[in-house]
N, CA, C and O atoms as a GROMACS GRO file, in nm:
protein
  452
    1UNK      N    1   7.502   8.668  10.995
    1UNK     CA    2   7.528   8.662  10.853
    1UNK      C    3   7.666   8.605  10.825
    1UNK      O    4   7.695   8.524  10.737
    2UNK      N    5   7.764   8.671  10.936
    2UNK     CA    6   7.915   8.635  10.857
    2UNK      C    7   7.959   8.443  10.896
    2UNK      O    8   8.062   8.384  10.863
    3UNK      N    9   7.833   8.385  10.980
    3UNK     CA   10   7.902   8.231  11.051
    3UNK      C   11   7.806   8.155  10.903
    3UNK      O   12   7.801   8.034  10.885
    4UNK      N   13   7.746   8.247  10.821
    4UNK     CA   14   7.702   8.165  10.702
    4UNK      C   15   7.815   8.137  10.595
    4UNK      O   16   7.788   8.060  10.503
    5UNK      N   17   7.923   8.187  10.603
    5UNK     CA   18   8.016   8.274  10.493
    5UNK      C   19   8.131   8.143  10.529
    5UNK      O   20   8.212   8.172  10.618
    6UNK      N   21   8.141   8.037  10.480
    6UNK     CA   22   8.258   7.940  10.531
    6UNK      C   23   8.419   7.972  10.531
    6UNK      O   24   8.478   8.065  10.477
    7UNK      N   25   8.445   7.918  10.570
    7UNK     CA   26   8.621   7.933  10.575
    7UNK      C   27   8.681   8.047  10.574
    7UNK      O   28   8.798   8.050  10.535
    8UNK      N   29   8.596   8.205  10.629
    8UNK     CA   30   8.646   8.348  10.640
    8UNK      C   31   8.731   8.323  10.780
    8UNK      O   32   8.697   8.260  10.880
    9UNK      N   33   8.857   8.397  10.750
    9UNK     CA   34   8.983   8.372  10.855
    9UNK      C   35   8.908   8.470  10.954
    9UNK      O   36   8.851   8.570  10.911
   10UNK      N   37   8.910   8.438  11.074
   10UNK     CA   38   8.873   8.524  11.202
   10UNK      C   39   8.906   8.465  11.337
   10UNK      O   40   8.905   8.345  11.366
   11UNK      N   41   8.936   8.571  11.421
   11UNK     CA   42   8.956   8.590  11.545
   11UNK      C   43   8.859   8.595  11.635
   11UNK      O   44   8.746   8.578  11.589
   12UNK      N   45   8.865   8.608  11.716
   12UNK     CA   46   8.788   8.648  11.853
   12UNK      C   47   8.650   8.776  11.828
   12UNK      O   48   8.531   8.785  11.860
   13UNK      N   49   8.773   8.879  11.734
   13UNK     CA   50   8.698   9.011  11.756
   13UNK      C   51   8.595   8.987  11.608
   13UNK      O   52   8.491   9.052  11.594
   14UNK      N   53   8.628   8.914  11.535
   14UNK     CA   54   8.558   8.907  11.387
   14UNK      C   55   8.634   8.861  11.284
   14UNK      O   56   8.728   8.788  11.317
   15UNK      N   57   8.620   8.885  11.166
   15UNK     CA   58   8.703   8.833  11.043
   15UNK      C   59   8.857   8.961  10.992
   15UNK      O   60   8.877   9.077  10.956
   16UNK      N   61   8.927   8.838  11.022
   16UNK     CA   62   9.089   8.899  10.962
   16UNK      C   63   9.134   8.832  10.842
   16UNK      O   64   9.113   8.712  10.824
   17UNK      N   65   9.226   8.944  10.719
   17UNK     CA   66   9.241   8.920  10.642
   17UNK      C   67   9.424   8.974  10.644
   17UNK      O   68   9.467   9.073  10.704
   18UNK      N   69   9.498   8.882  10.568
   18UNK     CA   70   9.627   8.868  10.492
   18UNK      C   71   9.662   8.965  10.410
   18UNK      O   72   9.776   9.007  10.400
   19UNK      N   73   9.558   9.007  10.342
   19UNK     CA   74   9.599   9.153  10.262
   19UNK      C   75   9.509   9.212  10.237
   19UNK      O   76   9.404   9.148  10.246
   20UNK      N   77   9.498   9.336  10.201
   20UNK     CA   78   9.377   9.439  10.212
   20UNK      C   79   9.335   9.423  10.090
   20UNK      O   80   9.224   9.470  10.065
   21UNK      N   81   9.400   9.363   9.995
   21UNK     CA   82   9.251   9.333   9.890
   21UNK      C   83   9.137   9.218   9.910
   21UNK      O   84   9.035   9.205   9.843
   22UNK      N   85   9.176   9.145  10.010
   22UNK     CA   86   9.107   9.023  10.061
   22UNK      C   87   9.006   9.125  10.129
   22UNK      O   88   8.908   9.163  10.066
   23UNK      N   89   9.030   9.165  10.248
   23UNK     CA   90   8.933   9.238  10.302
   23UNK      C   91   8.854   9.319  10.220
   23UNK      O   92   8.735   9.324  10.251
   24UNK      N   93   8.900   9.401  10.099
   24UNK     CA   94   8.817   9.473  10.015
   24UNK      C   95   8.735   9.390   9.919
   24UNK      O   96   8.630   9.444   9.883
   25UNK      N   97   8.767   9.226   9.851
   25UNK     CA   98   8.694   9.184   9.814
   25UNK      C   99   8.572   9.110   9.885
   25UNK      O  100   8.459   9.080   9.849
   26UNK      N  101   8.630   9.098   9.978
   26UNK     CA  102   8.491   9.067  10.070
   26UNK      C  103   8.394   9.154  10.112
   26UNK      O  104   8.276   9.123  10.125
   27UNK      N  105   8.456   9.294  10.139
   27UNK     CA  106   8.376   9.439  10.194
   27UNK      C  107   8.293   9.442  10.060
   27UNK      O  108   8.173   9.468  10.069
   28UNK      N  109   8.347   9.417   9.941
   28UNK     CA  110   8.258   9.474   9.855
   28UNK      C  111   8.122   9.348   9.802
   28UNK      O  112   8.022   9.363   9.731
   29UNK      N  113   8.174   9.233   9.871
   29UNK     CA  114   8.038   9.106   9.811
   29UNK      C  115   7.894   9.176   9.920
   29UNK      O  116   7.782   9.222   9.897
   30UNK      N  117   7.981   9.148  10.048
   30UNK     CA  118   7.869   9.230  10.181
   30UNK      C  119   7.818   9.359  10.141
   30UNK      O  120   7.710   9.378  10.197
   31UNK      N  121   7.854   9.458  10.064
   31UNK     CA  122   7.798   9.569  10.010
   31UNK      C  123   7.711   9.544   9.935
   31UNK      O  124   7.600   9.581   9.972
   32UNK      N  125   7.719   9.473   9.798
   32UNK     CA  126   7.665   9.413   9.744
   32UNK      C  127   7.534   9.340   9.737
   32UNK      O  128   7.444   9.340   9.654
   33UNK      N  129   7.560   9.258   9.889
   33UNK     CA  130   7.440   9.157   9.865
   33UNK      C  131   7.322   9.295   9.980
   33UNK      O  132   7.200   9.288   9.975
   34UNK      N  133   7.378   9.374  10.045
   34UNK     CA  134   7.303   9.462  10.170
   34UNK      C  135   7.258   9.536  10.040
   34UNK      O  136   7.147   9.583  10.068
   35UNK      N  137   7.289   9.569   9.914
   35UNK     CA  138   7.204   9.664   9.844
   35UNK      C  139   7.058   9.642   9.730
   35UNK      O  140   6.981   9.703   9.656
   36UNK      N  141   7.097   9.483   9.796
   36UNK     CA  142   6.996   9.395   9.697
   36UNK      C  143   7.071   9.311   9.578
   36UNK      O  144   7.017   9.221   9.515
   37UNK      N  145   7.180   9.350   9.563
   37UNK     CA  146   7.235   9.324   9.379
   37UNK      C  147   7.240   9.146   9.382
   37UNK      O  148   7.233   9.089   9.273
   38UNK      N  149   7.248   9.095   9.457
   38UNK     CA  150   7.231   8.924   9.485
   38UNK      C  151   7.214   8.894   9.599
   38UNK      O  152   7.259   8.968   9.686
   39UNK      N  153   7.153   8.791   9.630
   39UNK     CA  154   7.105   8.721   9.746
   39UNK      C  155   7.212   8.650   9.814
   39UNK      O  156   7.296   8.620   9.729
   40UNK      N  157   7.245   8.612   9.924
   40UNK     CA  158   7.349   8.537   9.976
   40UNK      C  159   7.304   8.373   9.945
   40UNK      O  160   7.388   8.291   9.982
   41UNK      N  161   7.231   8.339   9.906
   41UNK     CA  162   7.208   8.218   9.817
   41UNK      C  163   7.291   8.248   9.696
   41UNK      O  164   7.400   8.193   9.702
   42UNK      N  165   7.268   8.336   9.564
   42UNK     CA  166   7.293   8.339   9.492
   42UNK      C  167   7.461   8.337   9.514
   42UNK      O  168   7.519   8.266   9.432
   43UNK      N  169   7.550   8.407   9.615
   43UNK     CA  170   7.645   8.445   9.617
   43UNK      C  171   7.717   8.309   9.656
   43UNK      O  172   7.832   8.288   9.615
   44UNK      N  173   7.659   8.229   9.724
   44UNK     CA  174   7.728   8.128   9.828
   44UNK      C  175   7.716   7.995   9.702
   44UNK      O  176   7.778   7.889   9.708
   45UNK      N  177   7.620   8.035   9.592
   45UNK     CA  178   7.630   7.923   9.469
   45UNK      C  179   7.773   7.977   9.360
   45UNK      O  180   7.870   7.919   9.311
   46UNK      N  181   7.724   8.104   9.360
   46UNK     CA  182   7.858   8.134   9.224
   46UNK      C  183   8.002   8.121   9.319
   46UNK      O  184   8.097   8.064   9.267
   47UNK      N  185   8.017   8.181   9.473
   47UNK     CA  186   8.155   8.129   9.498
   47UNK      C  187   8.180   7.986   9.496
   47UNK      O  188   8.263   7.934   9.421
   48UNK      N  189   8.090   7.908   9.597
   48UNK     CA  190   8.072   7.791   9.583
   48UNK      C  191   8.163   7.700   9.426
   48UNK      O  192   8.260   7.628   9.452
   49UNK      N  193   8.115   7.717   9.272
   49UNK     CA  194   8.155   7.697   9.194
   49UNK      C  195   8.255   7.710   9.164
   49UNK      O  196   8.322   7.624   9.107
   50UNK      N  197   8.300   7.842   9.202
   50UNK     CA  198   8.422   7.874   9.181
   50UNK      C  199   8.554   7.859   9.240
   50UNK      O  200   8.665   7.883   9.194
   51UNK      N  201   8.501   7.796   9.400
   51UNK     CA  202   8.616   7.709   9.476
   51UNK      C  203   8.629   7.588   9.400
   51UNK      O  204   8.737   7.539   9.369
   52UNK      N  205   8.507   7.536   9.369
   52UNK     CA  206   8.555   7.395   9.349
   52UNK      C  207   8.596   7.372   9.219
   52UNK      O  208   8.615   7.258   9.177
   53UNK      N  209   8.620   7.525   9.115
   53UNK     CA  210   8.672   7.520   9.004
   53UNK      C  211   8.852   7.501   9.019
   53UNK      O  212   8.926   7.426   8.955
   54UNK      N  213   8.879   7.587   9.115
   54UNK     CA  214   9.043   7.592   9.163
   54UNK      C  215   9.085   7.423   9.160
   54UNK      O  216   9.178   7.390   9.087
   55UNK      N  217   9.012   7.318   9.244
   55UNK     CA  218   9.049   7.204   9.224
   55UNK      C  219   9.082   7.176   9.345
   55UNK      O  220   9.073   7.276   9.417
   56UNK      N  221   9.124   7.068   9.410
   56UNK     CA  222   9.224   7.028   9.525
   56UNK      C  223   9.312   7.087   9.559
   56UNK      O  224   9.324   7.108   9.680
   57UNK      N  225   9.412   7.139   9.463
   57UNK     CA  226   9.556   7.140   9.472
   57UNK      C  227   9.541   7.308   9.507
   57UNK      O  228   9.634   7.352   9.575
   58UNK      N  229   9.441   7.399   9.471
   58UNK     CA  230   9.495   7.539   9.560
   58UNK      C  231   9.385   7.537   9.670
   58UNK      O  232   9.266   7.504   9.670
   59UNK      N  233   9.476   7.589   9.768
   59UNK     CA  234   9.449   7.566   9.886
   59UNK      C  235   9.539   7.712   9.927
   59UNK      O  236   9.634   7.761   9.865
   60UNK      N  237   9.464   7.767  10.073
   60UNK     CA  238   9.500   7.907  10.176
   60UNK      C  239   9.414   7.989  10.114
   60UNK      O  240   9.346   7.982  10.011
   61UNK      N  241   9.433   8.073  10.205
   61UNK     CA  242   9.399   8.247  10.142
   61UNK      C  243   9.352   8.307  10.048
   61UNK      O  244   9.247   8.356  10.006
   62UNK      N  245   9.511   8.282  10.012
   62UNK     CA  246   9.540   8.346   9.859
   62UNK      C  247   9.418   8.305   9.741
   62UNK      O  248   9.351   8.373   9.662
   63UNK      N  249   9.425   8.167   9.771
   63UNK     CA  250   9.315   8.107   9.662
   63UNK      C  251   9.176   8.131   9.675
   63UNK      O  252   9.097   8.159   9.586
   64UNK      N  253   9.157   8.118   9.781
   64UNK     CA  254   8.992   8.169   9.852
   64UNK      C  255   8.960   8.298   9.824
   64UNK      O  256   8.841   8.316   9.799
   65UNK      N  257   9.053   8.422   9.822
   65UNK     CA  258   9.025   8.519   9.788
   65UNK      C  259   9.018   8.558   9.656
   65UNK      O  260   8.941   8.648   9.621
   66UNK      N  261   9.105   8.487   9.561
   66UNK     CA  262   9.078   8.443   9.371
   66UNK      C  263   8.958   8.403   9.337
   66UNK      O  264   8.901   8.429   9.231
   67UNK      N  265   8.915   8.338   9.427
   67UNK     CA  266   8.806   8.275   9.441
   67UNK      C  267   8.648   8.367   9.459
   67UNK      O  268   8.547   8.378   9.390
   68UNK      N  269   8.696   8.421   9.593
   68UNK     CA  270   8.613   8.576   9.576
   68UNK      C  271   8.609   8.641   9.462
   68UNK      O  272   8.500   8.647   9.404
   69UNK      N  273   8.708   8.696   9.413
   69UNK     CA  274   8.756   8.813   9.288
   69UNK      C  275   8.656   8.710   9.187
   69UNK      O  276   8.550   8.773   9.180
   70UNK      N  277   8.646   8.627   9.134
   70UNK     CA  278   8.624   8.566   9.016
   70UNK      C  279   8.515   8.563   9.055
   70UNK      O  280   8.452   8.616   8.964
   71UNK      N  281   8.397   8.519   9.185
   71UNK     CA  282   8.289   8.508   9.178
   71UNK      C  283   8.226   8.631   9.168
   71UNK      O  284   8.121   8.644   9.106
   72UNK      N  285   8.311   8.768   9.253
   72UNK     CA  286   8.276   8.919   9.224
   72UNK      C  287   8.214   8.924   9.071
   72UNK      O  288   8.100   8.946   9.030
   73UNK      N  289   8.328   8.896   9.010
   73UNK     CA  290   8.330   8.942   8.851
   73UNK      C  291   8.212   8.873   8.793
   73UNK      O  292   8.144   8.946   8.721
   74UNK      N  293   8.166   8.732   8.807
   74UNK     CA  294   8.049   8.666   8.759
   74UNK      C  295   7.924   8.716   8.778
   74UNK      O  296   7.830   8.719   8.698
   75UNK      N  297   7.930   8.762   8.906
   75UNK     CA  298   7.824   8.795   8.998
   75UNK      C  299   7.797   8.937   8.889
   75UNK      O  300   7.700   8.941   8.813
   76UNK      N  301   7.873   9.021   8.896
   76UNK     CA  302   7.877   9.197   8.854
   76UNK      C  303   7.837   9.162   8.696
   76UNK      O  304   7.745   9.226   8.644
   77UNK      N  305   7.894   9.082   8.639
   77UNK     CA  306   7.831   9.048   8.508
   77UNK      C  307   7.701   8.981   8.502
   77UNK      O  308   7.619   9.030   8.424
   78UNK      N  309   7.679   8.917   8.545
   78UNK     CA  310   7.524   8.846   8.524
   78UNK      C  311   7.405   8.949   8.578
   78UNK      O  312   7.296   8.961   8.523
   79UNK      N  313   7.441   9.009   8.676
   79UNK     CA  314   7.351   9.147   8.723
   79UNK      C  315   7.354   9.241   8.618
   79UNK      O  316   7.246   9.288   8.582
   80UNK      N  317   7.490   9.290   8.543
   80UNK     CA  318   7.465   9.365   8.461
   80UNK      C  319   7.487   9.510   8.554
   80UNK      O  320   7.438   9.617   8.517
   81UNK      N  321   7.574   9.494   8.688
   81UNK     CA  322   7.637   9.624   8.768
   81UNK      C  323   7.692   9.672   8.692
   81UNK      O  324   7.681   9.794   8.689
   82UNK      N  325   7.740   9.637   8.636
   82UNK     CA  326   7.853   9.745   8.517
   82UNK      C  327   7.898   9.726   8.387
   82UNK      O  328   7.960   9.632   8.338
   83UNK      N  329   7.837   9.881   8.313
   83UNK     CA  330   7.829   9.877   8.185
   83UNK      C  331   7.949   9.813   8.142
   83UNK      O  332   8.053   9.866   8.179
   84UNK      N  333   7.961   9.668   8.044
   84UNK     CA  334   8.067   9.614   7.972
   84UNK      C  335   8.199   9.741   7.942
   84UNK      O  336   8.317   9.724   7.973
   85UNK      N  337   8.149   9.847   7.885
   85UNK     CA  338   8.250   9.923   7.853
   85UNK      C  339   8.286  10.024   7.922
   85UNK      O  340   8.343  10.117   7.865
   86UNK      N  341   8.254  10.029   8.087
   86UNK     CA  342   8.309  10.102   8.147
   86UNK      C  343   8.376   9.986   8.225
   86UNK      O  344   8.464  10.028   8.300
   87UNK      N  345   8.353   9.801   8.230
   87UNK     CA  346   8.435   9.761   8.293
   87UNK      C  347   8.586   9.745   8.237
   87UNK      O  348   8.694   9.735   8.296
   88UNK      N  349   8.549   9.746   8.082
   88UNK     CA  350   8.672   9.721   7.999
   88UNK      C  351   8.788   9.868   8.032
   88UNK      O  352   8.909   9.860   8.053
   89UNK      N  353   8.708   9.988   8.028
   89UNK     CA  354   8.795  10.074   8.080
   89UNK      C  355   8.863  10.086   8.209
   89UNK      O  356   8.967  10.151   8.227
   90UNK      N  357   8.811  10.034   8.278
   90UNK     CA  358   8.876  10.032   8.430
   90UNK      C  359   8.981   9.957   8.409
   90UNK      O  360   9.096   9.994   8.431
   91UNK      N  361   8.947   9.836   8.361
   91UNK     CA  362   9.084   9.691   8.358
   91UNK      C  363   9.182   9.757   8.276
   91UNK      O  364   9.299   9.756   8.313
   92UNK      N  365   9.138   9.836   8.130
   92UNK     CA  366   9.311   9.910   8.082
   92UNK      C  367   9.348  10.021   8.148
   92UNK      O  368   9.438  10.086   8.096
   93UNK      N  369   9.276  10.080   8.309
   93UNK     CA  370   9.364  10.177   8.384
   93UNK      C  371   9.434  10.110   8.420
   93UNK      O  372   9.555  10.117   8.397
   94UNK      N  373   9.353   9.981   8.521
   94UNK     CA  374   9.469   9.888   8.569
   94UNK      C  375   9.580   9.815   8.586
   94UNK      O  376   9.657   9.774   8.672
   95UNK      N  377   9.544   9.813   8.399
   95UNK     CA  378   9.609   9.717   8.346
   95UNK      C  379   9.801   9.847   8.350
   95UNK      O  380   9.915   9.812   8.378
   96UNK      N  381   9.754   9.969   8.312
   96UNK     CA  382   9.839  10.067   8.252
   96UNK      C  383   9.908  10.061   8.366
   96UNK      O  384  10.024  10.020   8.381
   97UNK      N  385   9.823  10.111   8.462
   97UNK     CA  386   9.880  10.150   8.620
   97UNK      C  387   9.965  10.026   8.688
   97UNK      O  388  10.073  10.054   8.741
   98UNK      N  389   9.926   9.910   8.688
   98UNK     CA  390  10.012   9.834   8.711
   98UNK      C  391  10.160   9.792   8.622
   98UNK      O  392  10.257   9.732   8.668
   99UNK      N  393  10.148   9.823   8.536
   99UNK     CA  394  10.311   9.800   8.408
   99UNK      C  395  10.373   9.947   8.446
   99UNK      O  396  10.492   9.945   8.413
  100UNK      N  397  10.344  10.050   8.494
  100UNK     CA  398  10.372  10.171   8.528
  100UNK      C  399  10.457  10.150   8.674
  100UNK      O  400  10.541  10.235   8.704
  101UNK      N  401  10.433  10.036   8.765
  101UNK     CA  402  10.399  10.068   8.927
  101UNK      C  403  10.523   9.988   8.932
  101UNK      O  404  10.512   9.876   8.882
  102UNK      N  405  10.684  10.032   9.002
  102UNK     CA  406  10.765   9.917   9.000
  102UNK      C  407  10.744   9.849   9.094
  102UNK      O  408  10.695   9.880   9.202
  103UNK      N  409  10.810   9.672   9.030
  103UNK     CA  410  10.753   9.591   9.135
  103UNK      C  411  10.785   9.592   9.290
  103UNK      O  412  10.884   9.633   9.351
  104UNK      N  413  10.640   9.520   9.342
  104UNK     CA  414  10.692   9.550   9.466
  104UNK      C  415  10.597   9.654   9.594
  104UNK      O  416  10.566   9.656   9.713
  105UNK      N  417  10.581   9.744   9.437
  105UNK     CA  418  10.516   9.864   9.522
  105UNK      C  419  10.338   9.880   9.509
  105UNK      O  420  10.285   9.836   9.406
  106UNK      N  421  10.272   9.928   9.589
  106UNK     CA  422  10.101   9.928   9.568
  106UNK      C  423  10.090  10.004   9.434
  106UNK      O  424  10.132  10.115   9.399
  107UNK      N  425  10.007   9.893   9.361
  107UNK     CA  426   9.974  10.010   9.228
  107UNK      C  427   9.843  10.139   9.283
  107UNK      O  428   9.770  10.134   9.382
  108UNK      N  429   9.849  10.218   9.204
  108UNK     CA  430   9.755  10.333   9.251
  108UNK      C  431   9.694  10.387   9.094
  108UNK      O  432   9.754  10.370   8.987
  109UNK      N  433   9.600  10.436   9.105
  109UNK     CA  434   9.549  10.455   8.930
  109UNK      C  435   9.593  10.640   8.997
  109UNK      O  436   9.623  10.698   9.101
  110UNK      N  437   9.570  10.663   8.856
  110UNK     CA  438   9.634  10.842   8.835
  110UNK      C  439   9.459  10.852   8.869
  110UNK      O  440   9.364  10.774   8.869
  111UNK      N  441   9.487  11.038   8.904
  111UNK     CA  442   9.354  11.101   8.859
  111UNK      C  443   9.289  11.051   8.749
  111UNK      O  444   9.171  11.018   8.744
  112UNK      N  445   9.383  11.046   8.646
  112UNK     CA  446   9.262  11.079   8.487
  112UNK      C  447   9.230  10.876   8.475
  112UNK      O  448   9.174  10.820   8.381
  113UNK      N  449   9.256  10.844   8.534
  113UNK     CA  450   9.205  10.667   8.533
  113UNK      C  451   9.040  10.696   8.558
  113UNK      O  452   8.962  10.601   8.564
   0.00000   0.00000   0.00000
């Protein structure tokens, strides 16, 4: 499954990631597609789009994994995974928790998030 998945950074032992939200946005597409919620067709078209929305000019990691995050979010919306207004609530924990978090440091949501 994962030599279908292009340009995932890996080693010897399997796929390595730069920062642990990279690895978590990827843990969560593979969750995702193993529970039925999209097909790895479907997934490999909406990222697909969404690399070649970035353009030429971003390029590494960093962008590939934006890239992930944004096709996540398309993907979770067009399925209809999550009620509009419980996603809107999550993004103003986030949103809170991060203007809260000085820079620098891992944001973390409170209990009541």
């Amino acid at each position: 499954m994962l030599d279908a998945l292009p340009a995932i950074p890996r080693d010897r032992d399997g796929p390595v990631f730069a920062e642990p939200w990279h690895a978590e946005a990827f843990a969560l597409a593979v969750e995702l597609e193993a529970r039925g919620a999209f097909t790895w067709s479907e997934w490999a078209d909406v990222l697909g789009a969404e690399i070649a929305a970035l353009g030429p000019q971003a390029c590494g990691e960093e962008a590939y994994y934006l890239a992930w995050l944004s096709a996540l979010e398309k993907m979770t919306d067009a399925k209809g995974l999550i009620p509009e207004a419980e996603r809107a609530r999550r993004e103003a924990a986030w949103d809170r928790a991060a203007r809260a978090t000085p820079h620098g440091r891992p944001i973390a949501l409170g209990t009541r998030d």
